[in-house]
N, C-alpha and C positions, 0 to 999 in steps of 0.2 A: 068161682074165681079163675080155676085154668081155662073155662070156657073163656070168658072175655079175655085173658091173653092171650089167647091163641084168635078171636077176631081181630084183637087190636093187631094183633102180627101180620096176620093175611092180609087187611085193609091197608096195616101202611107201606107194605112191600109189593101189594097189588098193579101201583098206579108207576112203580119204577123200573119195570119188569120189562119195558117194552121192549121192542129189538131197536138196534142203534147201529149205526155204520160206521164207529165207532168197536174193534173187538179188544175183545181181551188181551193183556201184555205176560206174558210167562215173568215172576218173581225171578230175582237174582239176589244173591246174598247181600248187594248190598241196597235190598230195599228196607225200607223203614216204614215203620206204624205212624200214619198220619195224624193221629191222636196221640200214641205216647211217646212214640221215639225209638220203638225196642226194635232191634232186626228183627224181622219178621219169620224168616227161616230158622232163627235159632228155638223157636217152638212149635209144639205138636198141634196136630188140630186143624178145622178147616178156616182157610184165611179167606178174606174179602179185598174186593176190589170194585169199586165205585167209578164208571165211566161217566164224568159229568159233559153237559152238556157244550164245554167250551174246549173239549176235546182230553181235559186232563185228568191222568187216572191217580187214585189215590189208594192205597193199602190201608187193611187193618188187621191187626193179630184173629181177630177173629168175631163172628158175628154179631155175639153180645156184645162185645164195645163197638161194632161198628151202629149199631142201634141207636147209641145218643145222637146221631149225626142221620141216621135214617128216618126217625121217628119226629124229628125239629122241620116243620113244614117249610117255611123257606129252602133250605137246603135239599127235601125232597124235589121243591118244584124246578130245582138246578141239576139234577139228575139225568141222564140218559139211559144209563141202566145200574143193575148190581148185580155183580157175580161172585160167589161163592166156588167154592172146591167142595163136588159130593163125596161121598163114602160109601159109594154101593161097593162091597167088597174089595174095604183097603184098610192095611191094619194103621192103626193111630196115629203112631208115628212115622209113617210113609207118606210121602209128598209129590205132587205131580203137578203141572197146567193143565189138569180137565177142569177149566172153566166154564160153569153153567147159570144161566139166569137163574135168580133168587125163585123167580116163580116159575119158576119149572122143576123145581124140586120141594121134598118134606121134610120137614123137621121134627125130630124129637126134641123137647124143650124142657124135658125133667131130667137129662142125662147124668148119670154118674160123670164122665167124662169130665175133666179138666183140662181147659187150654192156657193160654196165657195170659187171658185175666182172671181164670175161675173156673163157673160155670162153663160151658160150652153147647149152645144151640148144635146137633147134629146133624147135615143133610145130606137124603138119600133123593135120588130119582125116581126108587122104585117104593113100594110102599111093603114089597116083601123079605124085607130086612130086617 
């Protein structure tokens, strides 16, 4: 069973990964979750952002919810890329703009970790973590 989620993961984050002339936008407090509404800074955890292809970037508390929206193929094929916040060596609740393509990093996918909706997918760069 964790084998096939972890293909279906790679496969459907595989094909949005590309690079875009389009970068990444540094969060400000008063960004919002484009699925729920929450400020986005006021929780732990690594957050997402979604450069679509018509130049506009969207937020999400974090990558498990950003998944219903990554995984729905139409909305894949309107993507330009997805970036994540890694965690090679940063404690939980510390936040930064190191924006990284979704595929250029790893994920732990069974994490104790809690963000703000739950679970929380964790990603590193490196695989020695």
């Amino acid at each position: 069973m964790l084998f096939s989620v972890v293909i279906l993961f790679a496969a459907a984050l595989s094909g949005c990964g590309r690079q875009s002339e389009t970068q990444p936008q540094d969060l400000t407090k008063a960004d919002i979750c484009s699925l729920c509404g929450m400020v986005i800074l006021n929780y732990s955890g690594p957050h997402v952002q979604i450069v679509w292809k018509d130049g506009k970037h969207t937020f999400y508390c974090d990558l498990f919810e950003a998944m219903s929206i990554i995984l729905n193929k139409p909305d894949r094929e309107r993507m330009a890329a997805i970036y994540v916040q890694n965690f090679d060596d940063k404690a939980w609740a510390s936040y930064d703009d190191e924006w990284m393509l979704v595929k250029d990093l790893y994920f732990v996918i069974d994490s104790k970790q809690r963000s703000a909706m739950g679970i929380s997918y964790v990603p590193f760069k490196s695989l020695n973590n």
